[in-house]
C-alpha positions in Angstrom: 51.0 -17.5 -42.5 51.8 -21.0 -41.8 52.9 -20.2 -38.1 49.1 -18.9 -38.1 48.3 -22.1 -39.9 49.4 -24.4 -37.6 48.8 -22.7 -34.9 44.9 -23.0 -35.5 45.0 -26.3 -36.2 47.0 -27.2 -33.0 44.2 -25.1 -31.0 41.3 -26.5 -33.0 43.2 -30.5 -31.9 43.0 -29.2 -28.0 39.5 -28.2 -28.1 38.8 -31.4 -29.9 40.2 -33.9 -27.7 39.2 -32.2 -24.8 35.5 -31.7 -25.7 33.7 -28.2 -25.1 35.3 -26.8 -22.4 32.5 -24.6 -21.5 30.2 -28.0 -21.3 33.1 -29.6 -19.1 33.4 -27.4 -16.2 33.1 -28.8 -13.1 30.1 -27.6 -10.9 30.7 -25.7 -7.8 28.9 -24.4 -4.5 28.5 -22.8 -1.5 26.1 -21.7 1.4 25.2 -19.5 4.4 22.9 -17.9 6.8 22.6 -15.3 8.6 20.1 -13.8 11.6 17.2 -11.3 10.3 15.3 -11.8 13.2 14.7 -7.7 14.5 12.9 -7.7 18.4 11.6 -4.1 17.3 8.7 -6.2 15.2 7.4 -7.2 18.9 4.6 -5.0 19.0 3.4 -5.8 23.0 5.5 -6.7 25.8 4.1 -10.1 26.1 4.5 -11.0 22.3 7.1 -13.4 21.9 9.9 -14.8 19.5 9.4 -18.5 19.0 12.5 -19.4 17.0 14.5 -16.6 14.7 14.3 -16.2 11.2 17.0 -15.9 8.5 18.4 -15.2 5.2 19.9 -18.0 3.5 21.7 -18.4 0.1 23.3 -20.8 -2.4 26.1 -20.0 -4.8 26.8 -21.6 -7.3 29.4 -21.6 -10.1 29.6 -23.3 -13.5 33.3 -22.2 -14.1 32.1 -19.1 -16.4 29.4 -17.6 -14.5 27.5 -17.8 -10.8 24.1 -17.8 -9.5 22.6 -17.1 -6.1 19.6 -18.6 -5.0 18.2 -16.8 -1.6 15.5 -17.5 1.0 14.2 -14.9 3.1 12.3 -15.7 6.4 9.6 -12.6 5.7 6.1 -12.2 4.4 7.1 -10.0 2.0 9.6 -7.3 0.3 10.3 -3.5 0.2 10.6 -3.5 -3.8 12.8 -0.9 -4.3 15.3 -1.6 -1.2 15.1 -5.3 -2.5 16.4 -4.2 -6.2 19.0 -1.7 -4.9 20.2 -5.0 -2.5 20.0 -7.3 -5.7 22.1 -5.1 -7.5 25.1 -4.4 -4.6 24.7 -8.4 -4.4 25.2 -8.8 -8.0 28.2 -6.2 -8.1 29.9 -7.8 -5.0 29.7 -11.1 -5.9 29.9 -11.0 -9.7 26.8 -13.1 -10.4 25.0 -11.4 -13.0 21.5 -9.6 -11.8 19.5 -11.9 -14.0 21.1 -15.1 -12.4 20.1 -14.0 -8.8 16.7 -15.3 -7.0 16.0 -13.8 -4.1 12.2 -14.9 -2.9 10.1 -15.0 0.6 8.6 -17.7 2.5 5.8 -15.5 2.6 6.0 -16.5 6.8 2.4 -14.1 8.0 4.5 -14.2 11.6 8.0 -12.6 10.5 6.3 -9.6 12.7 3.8 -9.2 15.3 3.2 -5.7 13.7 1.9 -6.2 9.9 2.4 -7.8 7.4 3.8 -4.8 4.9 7.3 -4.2 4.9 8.9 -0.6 5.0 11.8 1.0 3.8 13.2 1.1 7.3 12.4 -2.6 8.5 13.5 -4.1 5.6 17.1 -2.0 5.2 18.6 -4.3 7.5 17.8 -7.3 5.7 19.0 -5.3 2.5 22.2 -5.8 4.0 22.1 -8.4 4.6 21.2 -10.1 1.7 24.5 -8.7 0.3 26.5 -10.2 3.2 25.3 -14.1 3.2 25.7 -13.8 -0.6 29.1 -12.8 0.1 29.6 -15.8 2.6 28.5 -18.3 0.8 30.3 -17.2 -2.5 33.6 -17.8 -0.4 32.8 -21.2 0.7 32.5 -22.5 -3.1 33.7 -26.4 -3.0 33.3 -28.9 -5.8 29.4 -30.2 -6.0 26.8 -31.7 -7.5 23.2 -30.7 -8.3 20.0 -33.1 -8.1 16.4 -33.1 -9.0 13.4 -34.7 -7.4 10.1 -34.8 -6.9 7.1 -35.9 -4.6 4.0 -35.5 -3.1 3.2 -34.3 0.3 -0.4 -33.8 1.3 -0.4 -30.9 3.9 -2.0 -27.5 1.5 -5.8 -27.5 0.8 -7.5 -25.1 -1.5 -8.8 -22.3 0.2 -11.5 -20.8 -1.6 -14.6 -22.4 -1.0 -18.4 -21.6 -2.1 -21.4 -23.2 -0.9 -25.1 -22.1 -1.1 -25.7 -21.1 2.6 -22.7 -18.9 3.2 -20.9 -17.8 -0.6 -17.4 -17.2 -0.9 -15.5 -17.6 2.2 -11.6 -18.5 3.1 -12.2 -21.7 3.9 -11.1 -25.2 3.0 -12.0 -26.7 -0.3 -10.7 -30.4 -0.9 -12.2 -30.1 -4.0 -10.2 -26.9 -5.5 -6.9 -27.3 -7.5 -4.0 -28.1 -5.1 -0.4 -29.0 -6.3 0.9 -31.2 -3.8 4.0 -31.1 -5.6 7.4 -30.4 -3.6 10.5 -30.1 -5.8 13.8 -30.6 -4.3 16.9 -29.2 -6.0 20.2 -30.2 -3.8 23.7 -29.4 -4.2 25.9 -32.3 -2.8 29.2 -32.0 -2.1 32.2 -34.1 -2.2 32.1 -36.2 1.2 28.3 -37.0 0.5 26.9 -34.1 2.4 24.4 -31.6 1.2 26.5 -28.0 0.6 22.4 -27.1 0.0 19.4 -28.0 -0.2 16.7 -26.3 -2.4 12.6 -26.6 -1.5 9.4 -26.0 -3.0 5.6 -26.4 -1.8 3.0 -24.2 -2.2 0.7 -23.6 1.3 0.7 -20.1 2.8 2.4 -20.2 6.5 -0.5 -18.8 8.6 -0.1 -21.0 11.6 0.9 -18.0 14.3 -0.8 -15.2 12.2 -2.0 -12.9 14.6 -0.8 -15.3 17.8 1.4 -12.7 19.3 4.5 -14.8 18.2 7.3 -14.3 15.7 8.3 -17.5 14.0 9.2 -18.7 10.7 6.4 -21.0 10.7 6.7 -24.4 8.9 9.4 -23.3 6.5 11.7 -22.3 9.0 11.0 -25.8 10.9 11.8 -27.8 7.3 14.9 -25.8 6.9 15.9 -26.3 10.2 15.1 -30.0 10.3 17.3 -30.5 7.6 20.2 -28.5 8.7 20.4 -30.4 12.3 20.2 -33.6 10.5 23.5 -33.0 8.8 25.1 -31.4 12.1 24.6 -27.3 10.5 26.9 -28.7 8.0 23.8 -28.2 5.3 22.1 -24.6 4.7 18.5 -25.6 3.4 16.6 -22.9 1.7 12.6 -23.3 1.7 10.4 -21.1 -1.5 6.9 -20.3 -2.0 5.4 -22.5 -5.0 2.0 -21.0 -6.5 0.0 -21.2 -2.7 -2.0 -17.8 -3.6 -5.0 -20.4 -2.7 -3.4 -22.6 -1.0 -3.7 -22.6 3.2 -3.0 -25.4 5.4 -5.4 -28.2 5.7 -4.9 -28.5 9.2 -4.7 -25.3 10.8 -4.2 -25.4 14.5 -4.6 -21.8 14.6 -8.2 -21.1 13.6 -9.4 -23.6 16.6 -7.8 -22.1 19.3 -9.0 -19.0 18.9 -7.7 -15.1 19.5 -9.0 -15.2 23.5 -5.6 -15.4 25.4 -2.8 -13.8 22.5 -4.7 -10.3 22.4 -8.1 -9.2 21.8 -8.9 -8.6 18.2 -12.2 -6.5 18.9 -12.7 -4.5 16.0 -11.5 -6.6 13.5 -14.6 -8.2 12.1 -16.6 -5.0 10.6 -19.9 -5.4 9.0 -18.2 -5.4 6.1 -16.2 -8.6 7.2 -12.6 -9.6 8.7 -10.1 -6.7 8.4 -6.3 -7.3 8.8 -5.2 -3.9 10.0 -8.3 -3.6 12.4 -7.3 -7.0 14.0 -3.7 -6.1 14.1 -3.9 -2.6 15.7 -6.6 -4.0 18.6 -4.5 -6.6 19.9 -3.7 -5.7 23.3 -1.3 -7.0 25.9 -1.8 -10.8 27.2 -3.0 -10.4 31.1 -0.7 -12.1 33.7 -3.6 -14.5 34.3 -4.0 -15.5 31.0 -0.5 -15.6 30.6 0.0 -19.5 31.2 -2.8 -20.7 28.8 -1.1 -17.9 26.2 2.2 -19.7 26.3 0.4 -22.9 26.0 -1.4 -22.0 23.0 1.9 -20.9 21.1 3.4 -24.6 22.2 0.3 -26.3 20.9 0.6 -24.1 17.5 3.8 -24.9 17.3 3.7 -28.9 17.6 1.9 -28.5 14.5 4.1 -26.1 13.1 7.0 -28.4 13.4 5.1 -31.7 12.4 4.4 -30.1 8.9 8.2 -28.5 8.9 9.6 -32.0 10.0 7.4 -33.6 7.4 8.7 -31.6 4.5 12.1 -31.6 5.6 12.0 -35.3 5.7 10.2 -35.6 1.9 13.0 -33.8 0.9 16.3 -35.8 1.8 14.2 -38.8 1.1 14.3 -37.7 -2.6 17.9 -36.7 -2.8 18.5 -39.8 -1.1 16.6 -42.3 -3.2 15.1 -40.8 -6.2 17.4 -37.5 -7.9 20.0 -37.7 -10.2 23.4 -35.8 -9.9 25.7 -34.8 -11.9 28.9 -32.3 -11.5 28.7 -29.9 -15.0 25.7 -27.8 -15.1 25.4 -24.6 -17.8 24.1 -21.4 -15.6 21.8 -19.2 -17.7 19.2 -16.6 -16.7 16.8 -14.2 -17.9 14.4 -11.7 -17.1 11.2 -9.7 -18.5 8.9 -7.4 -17.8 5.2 -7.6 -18.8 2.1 -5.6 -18.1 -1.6 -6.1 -17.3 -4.4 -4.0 -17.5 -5.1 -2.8 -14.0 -8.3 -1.9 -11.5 -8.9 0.1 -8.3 -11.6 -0.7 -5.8 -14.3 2.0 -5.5 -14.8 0.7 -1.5 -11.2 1.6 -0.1 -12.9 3.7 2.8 -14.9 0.3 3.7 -13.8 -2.6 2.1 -15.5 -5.4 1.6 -14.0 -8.7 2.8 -15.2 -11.4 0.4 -18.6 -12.4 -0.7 -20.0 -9.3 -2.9 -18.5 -7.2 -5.6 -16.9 -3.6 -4.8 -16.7 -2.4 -7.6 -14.0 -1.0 -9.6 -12.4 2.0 -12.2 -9.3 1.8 -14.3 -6.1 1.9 -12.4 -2.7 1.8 -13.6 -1.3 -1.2 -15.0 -0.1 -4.3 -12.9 3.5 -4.7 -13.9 5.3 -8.5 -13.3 8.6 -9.5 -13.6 9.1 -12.9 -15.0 12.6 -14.7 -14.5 14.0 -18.2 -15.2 17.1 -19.3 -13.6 18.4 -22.8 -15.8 21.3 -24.6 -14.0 21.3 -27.9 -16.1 18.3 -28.7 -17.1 16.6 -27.8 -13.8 14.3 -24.2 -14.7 13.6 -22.1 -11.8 10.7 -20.1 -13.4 10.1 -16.6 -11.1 7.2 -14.3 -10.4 6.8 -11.0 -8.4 3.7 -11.9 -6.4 1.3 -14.4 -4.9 -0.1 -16.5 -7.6 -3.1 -19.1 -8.2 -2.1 -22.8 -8.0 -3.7 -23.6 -11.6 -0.9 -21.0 -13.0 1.7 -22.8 -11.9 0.5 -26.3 -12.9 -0.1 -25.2 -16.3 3.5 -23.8 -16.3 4.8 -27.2 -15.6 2.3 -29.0 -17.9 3.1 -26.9 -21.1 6.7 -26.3 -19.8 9.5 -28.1 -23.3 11.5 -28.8 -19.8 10.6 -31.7 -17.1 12.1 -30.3 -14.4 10.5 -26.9 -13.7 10.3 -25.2 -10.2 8.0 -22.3 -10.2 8.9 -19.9 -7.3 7.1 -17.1 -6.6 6.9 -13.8 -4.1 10.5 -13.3 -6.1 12.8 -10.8 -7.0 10.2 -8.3 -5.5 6.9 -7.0 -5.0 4.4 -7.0 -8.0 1.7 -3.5 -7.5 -1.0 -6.7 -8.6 -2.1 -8.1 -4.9 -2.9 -11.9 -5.7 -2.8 -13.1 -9.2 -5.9 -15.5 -9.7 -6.2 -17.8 -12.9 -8.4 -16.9 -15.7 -11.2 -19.2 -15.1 -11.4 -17.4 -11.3 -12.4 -14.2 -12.2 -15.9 -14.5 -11.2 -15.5 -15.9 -7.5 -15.8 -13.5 -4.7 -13.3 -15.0 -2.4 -11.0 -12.1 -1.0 -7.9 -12.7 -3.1 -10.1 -12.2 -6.5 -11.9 -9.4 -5.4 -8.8 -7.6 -3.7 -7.0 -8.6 -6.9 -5.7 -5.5 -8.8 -5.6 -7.5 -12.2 -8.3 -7.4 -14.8 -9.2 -10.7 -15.8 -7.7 -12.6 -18.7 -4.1 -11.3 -18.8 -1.9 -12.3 -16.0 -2.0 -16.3 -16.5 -1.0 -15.9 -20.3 1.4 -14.0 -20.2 3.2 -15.5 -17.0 3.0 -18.6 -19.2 4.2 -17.6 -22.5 7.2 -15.4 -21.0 8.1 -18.2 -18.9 8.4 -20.0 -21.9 10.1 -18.3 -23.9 12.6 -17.5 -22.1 13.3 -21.1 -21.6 13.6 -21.7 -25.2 15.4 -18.6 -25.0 18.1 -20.7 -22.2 18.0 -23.3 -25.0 15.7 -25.8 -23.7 
C-alpha cells in the first residue's frame, strides 16, 4: 500500500512539474500533391489543358491525434466514392474520419464535359486522395500554425434585380459579399511554409464553357505561392460561402462563345441551359483556331492576376500580421441535420431564373455539418454551395474569433444551393433551383456549427 502510495505521488510530482502533457505537445506537419488532371475530360479535339489540376493535403499532428486538411482541383464530388475515399484515408493514415476535410475549389473548368462528377471519373481521384494523404503524413516535421485575416476585393454578388429585366445572374455591388480571405499556415522550422491554408468565397467561372481545362484562379493562388518558396510550400485553396458570389471582373462573359465552340441551343425560351450549351459545343475550325488560343491567353491573364493577387494577400498576412505558435489541441466533430425538401414541377423545361416553377414535396435535404479545431482556429464545414450571409452570420455569432467556413466539403449535399432565409423570395437561378424549403437550412447550419464548437470546448 505504501509502494502504491508513493508511487502516486511520485507520478502526480511529474505531471505537475511538467505541466499537462497533452497541452505541451509539440505541433507537427506535413504536405503533398499529386496530379488529378484526366485528358479523357477533353471532350473536342481542339479543347485544351491550360495548366493541370491537383489534390493537395496537410497533415497535421498534435502528438495524440492527426488531421488532414485536403484541396481538390474539381467542381464537385461523387458523394459516395468521396466517403468510401475518406474512410480508406482515415484507416491508412490513422486520422480519425471526423478530423479529415476534404473540400473542392468548386473550379467550373476541371472538365470540358460537365460539371457533374460520376462514379467512374471521380474513382481515380478516390485514389488518390488516399495516396497524397499518405505522402504528406510521412513528411511530418516540427511546425507551427498561424492565423490571419484580410480583405481582397475581387467577388461581387451575383444576384441582381432591377425593374426592366427581374432576376438575372448578374453583378450586384450592392448584395452581401464577404471579402474576407482567411489564411491558416503551417511554418516550419527553417522559416518556410510546410503549408499554406486559403479561404475566399467567388465561384471560378473564368474558362466555363471556353473549351479549356484549368484550375482557374485557385489553382494560380496555389501555384503562386508554391513557386515563391521554390515547391518547397504545398498551398491548399477552399471555397468560402461564394453560392452568390462570381467574379466582379469576368473576362469571360466579354469575349464571347464565337471561336471556343458554338453554343446554339443553349439559350431556350425558357432561358440559359447548362447541359444544352455543353452538349452543342462543337470543334474550333482551323481558321478560327488562332483567335481561339488567343482568347484562352486573354482569359487567363486575368485568371492569373486574381490567383497572383490572392496568393500574395496571403503570405503578406503570415508574414506580417498571424500569430504562431507550436502546441495546438486537434478536435473534430460531425452532424447530420435535415431540411424539409421540394421538387420542381418544370423538370421537362426548366425555367432559368426570373418566374416561379412551381414545386411538390420532395424528400428531405440532408447536410453534414463538421468543425475541425486545431488551436483555436475552427474550420466550420458544409456539404454544398452556400449563401454568403450564412457564412457571415457564422463568424459574427461564432464564441471563437478565428472561424474559417469552408464549404462544398466532405461531400455532396442532395440540396443544390443553400440560399439564406431572407432570399427565399428572389427568382435568381440558385433560389429557384434550390431544393430547400425556406427557413431551415441557415439555422440550423448555424446552431450545429455552434455547438459543436462549444462542444471542442471553445
Amino acid at each position: 500500500m505504501k509502494i502504491h502510495s508513493a508511487f502516486c505521488v511520485g507520478l502526480l510530482a511529474l505531471l505537475l512539474a511538467s505541466g499537462n502533457v497533452f497541452a505541451q505537445s509539440k505541433l507537427r506537419a506535413g504536405a503533398a500533391k499529386v496530379d488529378i488532371t484526366q485528358e479523357s475530360d477533353l471532350m473536342l479535339p481542339t479543347d485544351v489543358i491550360r495548366d493541370r489540376l491537383f489534390a493537395r493535403a496537410i497533415v497535421v499532428d498534435d502528438g495524440i491525434t492527426c488531421a488532414i486538411l485536403m484541396g481538390l482541383d474539381l467542381s464537385g464530388v461523387h458523394d459516395e466514392t468521396l466517403q468510401d475515399a475518406i474512410a480508406r484515408t482515415s484507416a491508412a493514415t490513422g486520422c480519425p474520419v471526423q478530423n479529415i476535410i476534404v473540400s473542392v475549389t468548386h473550379v467550373h473548368s476541371s472538365s470540358t464535359k460537365t460539371l457533374n462528377v460520376s462514379a467512374e471519373n471521380f474513382a481515380p481521384v478516390a485514389a488518390s486522395i488516399v495516396s497524397v494523404a499518405q505522402m504528406a503524413k510521412s513528411r511530418l516535421a516540427p511546425a507551427r500554425i498561424g492565423y490571419g485575416t484580410t480583405k481582397v476585393d475581387l467577388n461581387v454578388n451575383r444576384d441582381q434585380y432591377t425593374a426592366e429585366r427581374g432576376w438575372r445572374q448578374a453583378a450586384n455591388p450592392e448584395g452581401s459579399s464577404d471579402k474576407t480571405l482567411a489564411v491558416a499556415g503551417f511554418m516550419g522550422a527553417d522559416g518556410t511554409p510546410i503549408a499554406v491554408y486559403m479561404n475566399y468565397a467567388m465561384h471560378p467561372i473564368n474558362f466555363y464553357l471556353r473549351g479549356a481545362i484549368s484550375a482557374d484562379y485557385p489553382g494560380e493562388a496555389s501555384r503562386y505561392i508554391e513557386r515563391l518558396f521554390d515547391d518547397r510550400t504545398v498551398a491548399v485553396f477552399t471555397q468560402g460561402a461564394s453560392g452568390d458570389q462570381n467574379p466582379a471582373l469576368n473576362l469571360a462573359s466579354l469575349a464571347g462563345t464565337s471561336v471556343s465552340g458554338s453554343t446554339q441551343g443553349a439559350n431556350s425560351p425558357q432561358g440559359f441551359n447548362t447541359n444544352a450549351a455543353a452538349n452543342s459545343r462543337q470543334p474550333v475550325s482551323a481558321e478560327n483556331l488562332p483567335a481561339f488560343q488567343q482568347r484562352i491567353a486573354r482569359i487567363g491573364e486575368l485568371v492569373t492576376m486574381e490567383g497572383t493577387l490572392i496568393g500574395a494577400r496571403a503570405v503578406d498576412v503570415l508574414r506580417n500580421s498571424a500569430t504562431f505558435t507550436d502546441t495546438a489541441r486537434i478536435w473534430g466533430g460531425q452532424e447530420q441535420v435535415s431540411c424539409p425538401g421540394r421538387d420542381r414541377l418544370d423538370i421537362a423545361n426548366p425555367v432559368r431564373e426570373g418566374s416561379l416553377p412551381g414545386y411538390k414535396d420532395g424528400v428531405d435535404v440532408n447536410l453534414k455539418i463538421g468543425l475541425l479545431r486545431i488551436g483555436d482556429i475552427n474550420f466550420a464545414t458544409v456539404t454544398g454551395e452556400v449563401y454568403s450571409k450564412i457564412a457571415m452570420r457564422l463568424k459574427a455569432e461564432s464564441p471563437a474569433a478565428k472561424t474559417i467556413v469552408v464549404t462544398l466539403a466532405n461531400g455532396r449535399a442532395n440540396s443544390n444551393y443553400i440560399y439564406n432565409d431572407d432570399a427565399f423570395n428572389r427568382l435568381s437561378f440558385q433560389v429557384i433551383g434550390s431544393r430547400l424549403k425556406p427557413g431551415c437550412a441557415e439555422g440550423k447550419i448555424v446552431d450545429t456549427a455552434i455547438k459543436l464548437m462549444h462542444l471542442s470546448g471553445e
